[in-house]
PyMOL Python script that loads the backbone (N, CA, C, O; Angstrom):
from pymol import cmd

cmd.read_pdbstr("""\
ATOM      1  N   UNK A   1     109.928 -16.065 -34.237  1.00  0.00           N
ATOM      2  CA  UNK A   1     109.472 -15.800 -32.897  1.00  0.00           C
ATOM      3  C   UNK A   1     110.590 -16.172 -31.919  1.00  0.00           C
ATOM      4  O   UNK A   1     111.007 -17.324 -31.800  1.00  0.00           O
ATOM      5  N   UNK A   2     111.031 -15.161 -31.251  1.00  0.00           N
ATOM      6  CA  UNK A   2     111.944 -15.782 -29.874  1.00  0.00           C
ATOM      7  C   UNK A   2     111.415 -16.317 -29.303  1.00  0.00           C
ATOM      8  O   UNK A   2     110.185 -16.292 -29.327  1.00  0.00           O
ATOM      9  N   UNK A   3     112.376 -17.331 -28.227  1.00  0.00           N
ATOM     10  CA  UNK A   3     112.375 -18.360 -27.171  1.00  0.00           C
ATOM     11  C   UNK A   3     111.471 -17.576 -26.067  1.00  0.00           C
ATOM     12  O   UNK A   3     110.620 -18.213 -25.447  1.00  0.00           O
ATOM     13  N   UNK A   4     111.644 -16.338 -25.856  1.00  0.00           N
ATOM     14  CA  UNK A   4     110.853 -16.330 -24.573  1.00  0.00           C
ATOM     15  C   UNK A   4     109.754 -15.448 -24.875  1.00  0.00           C
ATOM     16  O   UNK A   4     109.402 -14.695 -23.968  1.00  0.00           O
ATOM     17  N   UNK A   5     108.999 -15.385 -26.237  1.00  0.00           N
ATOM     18  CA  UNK A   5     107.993 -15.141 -26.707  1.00  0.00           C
ATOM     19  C   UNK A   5     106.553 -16.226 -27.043  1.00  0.00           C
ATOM     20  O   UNK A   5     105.332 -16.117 -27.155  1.00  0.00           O
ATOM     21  N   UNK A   6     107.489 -17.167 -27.102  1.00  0.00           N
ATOM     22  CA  UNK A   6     107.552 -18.505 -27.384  1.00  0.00           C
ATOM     23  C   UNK A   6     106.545 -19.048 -26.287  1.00  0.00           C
ATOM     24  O   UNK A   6     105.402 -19.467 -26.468  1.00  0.00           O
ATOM     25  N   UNK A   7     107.399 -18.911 -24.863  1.00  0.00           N
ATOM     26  CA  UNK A   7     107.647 -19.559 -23.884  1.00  0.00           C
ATOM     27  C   UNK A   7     106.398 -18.738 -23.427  1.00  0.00           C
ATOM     28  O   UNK A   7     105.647 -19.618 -23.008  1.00  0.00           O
ATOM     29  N   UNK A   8     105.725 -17.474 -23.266  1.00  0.00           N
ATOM     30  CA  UNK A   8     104.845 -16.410 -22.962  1.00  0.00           C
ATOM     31  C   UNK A   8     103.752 -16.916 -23.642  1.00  0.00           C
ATOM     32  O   UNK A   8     102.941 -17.379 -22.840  1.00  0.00           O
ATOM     33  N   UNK A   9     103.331 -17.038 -25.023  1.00  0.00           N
ATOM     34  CA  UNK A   9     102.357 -17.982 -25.752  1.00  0.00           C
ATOM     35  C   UNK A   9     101.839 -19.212 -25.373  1.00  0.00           C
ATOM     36  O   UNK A   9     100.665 -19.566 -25.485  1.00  0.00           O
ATOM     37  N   UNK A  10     102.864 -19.915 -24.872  1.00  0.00           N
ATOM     38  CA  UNK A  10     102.594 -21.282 -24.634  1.00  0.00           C
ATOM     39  C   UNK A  10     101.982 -21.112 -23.051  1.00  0.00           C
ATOM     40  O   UNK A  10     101.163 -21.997 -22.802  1.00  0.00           O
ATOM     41  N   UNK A  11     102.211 -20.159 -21.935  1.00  0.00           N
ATOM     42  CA  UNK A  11     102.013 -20.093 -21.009  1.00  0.00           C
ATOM     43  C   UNK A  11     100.239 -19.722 -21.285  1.00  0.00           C
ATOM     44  O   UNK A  11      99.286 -20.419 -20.936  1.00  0.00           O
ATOM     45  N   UNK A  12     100.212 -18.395 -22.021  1.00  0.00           N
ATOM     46  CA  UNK A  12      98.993 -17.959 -21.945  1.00  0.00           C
ATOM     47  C   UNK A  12      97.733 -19.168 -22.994  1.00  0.00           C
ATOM     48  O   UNK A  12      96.519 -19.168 -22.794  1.00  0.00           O
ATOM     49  N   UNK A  13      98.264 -19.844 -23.783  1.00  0.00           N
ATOM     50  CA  UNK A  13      97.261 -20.552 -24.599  1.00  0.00           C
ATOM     51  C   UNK A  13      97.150 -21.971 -23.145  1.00  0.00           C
ATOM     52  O   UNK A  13      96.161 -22.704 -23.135  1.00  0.00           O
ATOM     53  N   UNK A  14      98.137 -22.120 -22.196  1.00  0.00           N
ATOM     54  CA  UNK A  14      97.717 -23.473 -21.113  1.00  0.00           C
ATOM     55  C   UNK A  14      96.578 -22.743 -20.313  1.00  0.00           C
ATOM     56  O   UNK A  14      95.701 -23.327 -19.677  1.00  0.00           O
ATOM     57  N   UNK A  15      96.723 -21.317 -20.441  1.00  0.00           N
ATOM     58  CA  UNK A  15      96.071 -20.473 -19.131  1.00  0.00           C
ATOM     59  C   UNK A  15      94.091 -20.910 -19.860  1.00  0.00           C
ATOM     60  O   UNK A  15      93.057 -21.513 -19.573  1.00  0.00           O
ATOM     61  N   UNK A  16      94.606 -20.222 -20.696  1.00  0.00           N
ATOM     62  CA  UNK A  16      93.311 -20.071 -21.875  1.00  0.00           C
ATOM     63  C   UNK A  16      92.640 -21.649 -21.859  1.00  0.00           C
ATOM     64  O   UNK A  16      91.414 -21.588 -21.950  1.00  0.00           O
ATOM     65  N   UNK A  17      93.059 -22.761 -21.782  1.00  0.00           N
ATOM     66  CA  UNK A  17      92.415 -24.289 -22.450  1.00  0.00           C
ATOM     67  C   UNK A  17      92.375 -24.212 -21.112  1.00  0.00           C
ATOM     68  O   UNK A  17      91.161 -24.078 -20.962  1.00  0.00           O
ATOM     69  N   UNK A  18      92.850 -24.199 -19.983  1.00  0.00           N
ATOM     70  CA  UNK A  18      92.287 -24.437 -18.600  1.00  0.00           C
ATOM     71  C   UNK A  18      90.881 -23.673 -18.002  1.00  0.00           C
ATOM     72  O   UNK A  18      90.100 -24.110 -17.158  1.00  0.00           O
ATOM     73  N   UNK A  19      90.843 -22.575 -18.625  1.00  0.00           N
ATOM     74  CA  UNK A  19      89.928 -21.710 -18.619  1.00  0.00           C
ATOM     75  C   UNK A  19      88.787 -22.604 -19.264  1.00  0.00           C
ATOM     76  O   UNK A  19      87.875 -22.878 -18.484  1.00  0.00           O
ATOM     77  N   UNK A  20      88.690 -23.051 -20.408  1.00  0.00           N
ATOM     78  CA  UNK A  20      88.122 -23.355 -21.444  1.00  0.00           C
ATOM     79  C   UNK A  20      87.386 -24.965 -20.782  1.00  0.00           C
ATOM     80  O   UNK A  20      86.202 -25.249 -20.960  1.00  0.00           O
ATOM     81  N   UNK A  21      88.029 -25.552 -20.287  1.00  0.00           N
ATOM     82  CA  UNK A  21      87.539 -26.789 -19.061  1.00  0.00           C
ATOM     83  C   UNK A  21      87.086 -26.381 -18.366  1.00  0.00           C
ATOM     84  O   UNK A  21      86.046 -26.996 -18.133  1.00  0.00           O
ATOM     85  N   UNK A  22      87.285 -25.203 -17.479  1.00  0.00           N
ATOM     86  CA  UNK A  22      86.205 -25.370 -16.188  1.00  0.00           C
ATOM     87  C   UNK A  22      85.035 -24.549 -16.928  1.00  0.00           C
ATOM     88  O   UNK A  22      83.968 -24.725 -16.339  1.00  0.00           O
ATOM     89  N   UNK A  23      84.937 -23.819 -17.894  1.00  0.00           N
ATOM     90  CA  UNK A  23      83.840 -23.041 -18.664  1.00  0.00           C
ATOM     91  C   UNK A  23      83.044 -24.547 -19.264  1.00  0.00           C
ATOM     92  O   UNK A  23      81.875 -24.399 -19.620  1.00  0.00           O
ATOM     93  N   UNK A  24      83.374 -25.320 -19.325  1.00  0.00           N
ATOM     94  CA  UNK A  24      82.685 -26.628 -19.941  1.00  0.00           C
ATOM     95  C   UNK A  24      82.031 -27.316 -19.314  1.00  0.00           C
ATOM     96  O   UNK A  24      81.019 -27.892 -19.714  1.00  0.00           O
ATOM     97  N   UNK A  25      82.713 -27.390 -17.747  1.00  0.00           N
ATOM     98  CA  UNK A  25      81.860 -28.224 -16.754  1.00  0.00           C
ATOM     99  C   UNK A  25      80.956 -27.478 -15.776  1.00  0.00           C
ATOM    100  O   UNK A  25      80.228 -27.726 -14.815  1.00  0.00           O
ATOM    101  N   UNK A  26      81.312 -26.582 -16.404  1.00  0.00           N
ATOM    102  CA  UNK A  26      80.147 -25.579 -15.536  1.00  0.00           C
ATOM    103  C   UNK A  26      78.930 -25.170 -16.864  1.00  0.00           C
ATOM    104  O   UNK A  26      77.796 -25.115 -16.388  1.00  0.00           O
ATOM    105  N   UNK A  27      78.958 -24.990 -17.832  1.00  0.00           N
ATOM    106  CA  UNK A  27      78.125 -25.079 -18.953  1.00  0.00           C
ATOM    107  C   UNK A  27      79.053 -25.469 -20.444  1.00  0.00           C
ATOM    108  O   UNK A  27      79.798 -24.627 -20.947  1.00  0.00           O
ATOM    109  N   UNK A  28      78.870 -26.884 -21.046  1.00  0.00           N
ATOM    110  CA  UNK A  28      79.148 -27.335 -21.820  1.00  0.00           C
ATOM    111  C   UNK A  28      79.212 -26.786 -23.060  1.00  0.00           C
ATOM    112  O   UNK A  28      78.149 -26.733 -23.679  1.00  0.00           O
ATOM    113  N   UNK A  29      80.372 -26.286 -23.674  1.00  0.00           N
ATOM    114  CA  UNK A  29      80.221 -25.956 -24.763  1.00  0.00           C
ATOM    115  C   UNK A  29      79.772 -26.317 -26.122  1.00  0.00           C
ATOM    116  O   UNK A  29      79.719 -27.511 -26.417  1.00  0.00           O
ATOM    117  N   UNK A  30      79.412 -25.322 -27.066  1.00  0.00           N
ATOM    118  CA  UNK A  30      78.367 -25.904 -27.605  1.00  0.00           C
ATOM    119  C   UNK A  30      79.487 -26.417 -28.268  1.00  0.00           C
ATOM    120  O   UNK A  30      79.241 -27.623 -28.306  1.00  0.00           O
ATOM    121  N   UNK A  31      81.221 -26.132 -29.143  1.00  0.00           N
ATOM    122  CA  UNK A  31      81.904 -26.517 -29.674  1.00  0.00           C
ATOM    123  C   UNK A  31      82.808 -27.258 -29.067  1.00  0.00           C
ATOM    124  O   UNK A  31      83.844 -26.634 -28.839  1.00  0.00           O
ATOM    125  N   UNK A  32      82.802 -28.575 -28.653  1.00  0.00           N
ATOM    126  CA  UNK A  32      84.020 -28.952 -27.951  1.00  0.00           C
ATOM    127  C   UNK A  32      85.093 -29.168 -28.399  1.00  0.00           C
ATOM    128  O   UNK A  32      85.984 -29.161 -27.550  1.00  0.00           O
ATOM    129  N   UNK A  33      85.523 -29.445 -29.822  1.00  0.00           N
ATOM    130  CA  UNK A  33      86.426 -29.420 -30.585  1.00  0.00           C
ATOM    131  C   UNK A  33      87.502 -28.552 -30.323  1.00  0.00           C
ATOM    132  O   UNK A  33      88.715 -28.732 -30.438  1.00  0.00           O
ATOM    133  N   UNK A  34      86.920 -27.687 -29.991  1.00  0.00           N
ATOM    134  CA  UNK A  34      88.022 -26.210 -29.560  1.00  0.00           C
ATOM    135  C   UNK A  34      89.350 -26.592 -28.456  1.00  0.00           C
ATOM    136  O   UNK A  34      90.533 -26.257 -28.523  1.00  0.00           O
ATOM    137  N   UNK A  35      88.746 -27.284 -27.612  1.00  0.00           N
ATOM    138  CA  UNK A  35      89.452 -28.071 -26.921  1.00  0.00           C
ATOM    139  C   UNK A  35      90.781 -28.901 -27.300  1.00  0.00           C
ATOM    140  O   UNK A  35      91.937 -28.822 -26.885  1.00  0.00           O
ATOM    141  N   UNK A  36      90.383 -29.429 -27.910  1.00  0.00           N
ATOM    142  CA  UNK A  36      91.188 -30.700 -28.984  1.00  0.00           C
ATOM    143  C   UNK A  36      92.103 -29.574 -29.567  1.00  0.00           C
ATOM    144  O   UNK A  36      93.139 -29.443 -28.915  1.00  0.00           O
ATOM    145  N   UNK A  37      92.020 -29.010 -30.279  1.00  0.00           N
ATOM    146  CA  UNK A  37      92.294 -27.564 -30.988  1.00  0.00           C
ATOM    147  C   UNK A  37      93.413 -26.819 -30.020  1.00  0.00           C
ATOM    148  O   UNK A  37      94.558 -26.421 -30.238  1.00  0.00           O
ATOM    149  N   UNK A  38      92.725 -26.813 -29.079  1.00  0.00           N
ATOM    150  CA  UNK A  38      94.035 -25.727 -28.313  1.00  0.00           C
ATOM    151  C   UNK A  38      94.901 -26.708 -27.735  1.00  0.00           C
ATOM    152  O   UNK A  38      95.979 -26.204 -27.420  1.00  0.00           O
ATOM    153  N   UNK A  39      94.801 -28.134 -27.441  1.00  0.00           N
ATOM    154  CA  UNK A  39      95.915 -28.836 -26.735  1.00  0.00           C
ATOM    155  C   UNK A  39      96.812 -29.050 -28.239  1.00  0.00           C
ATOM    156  O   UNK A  39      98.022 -29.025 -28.460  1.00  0.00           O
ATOM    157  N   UNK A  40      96.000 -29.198 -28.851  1.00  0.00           N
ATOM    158  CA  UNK A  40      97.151 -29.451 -30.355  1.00  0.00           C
ATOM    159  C   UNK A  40      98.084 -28.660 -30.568  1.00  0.00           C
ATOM    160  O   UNK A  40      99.273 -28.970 -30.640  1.00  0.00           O
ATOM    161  N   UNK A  41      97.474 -27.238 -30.722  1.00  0.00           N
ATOM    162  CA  UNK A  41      98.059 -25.866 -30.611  1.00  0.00           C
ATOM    163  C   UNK A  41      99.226 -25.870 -29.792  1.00  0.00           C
ATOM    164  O   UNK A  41     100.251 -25.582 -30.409  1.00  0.00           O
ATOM    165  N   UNK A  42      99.375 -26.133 -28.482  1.00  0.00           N
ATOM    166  CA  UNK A  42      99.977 -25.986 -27.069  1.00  0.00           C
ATOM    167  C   UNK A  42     101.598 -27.439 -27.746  1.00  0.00           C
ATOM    168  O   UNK A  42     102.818 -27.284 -27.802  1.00  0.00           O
ATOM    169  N   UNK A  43     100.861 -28.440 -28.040  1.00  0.00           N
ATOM    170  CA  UNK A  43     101.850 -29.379 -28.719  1.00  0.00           C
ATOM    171  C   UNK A  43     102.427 -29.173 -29.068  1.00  0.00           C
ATOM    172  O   UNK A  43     103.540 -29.502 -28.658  1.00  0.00           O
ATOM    173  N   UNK A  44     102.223 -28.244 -30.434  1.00  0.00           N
ATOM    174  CA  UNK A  44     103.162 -27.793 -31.592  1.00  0.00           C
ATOM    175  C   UNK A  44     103.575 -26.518 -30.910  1.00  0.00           C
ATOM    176  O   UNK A  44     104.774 -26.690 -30.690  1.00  0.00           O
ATOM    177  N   UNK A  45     103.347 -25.721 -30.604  1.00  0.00           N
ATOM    178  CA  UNK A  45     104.084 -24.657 -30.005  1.00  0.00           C
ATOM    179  C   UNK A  45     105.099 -25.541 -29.172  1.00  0.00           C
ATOM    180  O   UNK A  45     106.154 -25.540 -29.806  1.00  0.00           O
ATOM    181  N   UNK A  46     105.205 -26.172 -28.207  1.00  0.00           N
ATOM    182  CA  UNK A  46     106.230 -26.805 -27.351  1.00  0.00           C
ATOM    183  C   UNK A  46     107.130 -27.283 -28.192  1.00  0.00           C
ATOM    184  O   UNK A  46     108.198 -26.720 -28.432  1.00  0.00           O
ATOM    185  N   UNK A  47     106.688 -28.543 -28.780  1.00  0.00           N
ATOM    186  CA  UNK A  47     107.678 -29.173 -30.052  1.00  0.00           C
ATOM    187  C   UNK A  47     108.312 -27.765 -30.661  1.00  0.00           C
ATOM    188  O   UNK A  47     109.520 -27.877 -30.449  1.00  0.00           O
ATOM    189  N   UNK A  48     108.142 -26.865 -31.125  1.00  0.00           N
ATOM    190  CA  UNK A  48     109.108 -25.828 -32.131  1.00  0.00           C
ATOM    191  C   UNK A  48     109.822 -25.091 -31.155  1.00  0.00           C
ATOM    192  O   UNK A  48     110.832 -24.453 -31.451  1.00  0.00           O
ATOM    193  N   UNK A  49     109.215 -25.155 -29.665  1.00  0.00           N
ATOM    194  CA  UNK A  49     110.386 -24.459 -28.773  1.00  0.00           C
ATOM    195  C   UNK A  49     111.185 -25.303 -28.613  1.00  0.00           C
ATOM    196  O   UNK A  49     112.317 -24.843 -28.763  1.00  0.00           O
ATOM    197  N   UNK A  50     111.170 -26.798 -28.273  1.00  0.00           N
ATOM    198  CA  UNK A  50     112.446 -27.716 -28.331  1.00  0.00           C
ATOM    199  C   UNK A  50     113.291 -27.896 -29.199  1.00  0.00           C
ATOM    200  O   UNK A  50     114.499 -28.109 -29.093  1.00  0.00           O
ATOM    201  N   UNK A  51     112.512 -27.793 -30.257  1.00  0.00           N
ATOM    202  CA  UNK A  51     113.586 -28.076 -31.861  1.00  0.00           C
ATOM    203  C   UNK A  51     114.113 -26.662 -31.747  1.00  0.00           C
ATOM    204  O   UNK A  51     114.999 -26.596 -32.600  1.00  0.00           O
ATOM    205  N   UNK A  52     114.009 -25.367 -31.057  1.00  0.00           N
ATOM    206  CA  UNK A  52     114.362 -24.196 -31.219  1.00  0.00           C
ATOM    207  C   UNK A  52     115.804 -24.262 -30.000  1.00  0.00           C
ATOM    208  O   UNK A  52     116.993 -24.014 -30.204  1.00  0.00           O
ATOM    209  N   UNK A  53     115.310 -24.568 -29.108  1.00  0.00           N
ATOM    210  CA  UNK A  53     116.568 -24.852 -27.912  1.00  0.00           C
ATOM    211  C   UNK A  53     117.122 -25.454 -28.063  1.00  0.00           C
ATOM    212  O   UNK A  53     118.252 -25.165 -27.670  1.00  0.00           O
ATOM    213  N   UNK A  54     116.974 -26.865 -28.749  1.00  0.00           N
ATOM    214  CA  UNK A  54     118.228 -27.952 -29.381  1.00  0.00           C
ATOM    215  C   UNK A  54     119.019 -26.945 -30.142  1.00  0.00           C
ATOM    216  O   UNK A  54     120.187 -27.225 -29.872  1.00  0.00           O
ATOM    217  N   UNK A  55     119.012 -26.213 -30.720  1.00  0.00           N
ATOM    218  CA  UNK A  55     119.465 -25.767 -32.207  1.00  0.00           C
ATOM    219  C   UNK A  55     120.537 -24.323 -31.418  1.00  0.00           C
ATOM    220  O   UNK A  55     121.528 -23.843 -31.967  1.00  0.00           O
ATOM    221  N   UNK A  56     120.161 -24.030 -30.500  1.00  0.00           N
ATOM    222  CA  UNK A  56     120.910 -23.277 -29.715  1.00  0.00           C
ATOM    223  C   UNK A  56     121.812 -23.884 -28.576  1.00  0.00           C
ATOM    224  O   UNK A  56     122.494 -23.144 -27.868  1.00  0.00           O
TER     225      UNK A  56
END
""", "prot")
cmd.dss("prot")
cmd.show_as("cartoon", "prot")
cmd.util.cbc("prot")
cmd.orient("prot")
């Protein structure tokens, strides 16, 4: 995956878990885990773009 494919993913999965909070406090999801799930997601995507830009 390129850097600024990368960088487009990580934008749209912050867009998506922000989404995913105010959908919670306005009616609580029944899975909250998902949550946990996409900041993890968002982690490791960042971490492999840094280890990807170090390396360049």
């Amino acid at each position: 995956m390129a850097l600024k494919d990368l960088r487009e993913r990580i934008a749209t999965e912050k867009q998506n878990l922000n989404t995913m909070r105010m959908n919670h406090v306005i009616s609580p999801l029944e899975d909250t885990s998902k949550i946990k799930k996409a900041k993890t997601d968002i982690a490791r995507m960042m971490t492999i773009l840094a280890e990807k830009e170090q390396q360049n």
